[in-house]
C-alpha positions in Angstrom: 29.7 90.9 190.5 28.4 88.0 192.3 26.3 85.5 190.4 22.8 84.8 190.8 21.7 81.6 193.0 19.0 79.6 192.1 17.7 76.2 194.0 15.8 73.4 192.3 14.1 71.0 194.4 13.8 67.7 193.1 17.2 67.9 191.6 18.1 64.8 190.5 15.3 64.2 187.4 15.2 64.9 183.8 13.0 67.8 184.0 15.6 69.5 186.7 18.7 68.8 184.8 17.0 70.7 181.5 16.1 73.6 184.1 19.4 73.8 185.6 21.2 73.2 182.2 19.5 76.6 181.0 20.2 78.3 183.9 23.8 77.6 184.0 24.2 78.6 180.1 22.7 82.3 181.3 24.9 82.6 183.9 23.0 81.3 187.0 25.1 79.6 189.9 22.6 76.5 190.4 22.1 73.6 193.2 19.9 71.2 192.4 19.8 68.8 195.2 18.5 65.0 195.0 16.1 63.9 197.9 18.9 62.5 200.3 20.1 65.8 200.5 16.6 68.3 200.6 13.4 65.8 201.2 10.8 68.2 200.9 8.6 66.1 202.9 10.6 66.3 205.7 10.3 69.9 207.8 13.4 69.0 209.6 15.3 68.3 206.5 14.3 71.7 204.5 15.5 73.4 207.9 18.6 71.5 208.0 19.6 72.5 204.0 18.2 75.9 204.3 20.8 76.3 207.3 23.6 75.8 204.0 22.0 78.4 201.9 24.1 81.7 201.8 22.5 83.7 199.1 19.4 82.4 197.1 17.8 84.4 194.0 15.1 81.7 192.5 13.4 78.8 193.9 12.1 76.4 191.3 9.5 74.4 192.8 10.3 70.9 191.0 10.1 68.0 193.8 6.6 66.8 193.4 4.1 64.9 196.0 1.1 63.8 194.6 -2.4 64.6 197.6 -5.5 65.8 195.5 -6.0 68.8 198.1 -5.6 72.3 198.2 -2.2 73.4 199.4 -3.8 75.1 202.2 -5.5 72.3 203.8 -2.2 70.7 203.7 0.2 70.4 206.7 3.8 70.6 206.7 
């Protein structure tokens, strides 16, 4: 049986590493990758990662920009 994938963005803080540490204890195959590796900022970069991903099962949303606005009157 192939284990489950999950992704969490903003990888390298203390929130990330509780997430991932939970994940991993039920089983979960994690990355958690650091901004150097996925800047979520950067269109280019996300493309350039996503190009890595073979299998993923959960995203967890964890890299965080601060713009008071409504994610859909936000660009890229």
């Amino acid at each position: 049986m192939t284990k489950r994938v999950a992704l969490i963005t903003g990888g390298e803080g203390d929130l990330a590493r509780s997430v991932r540490a939970c994940l991993e204890a039920a089983g979960w195959k994690v990355r958690a990758p650091g901004k150097l590796e996925l800047d979520v900022t950067s269109s280019e970069s996300v493309e350039a990662f996503f190009k890595s991903v073979k299998a993923l099962h959960m995203l967890v949303n964890n890299a965080g920009v601060i713009d008071d606005a409504l994610c859909v009157s936000m660009a890229d």
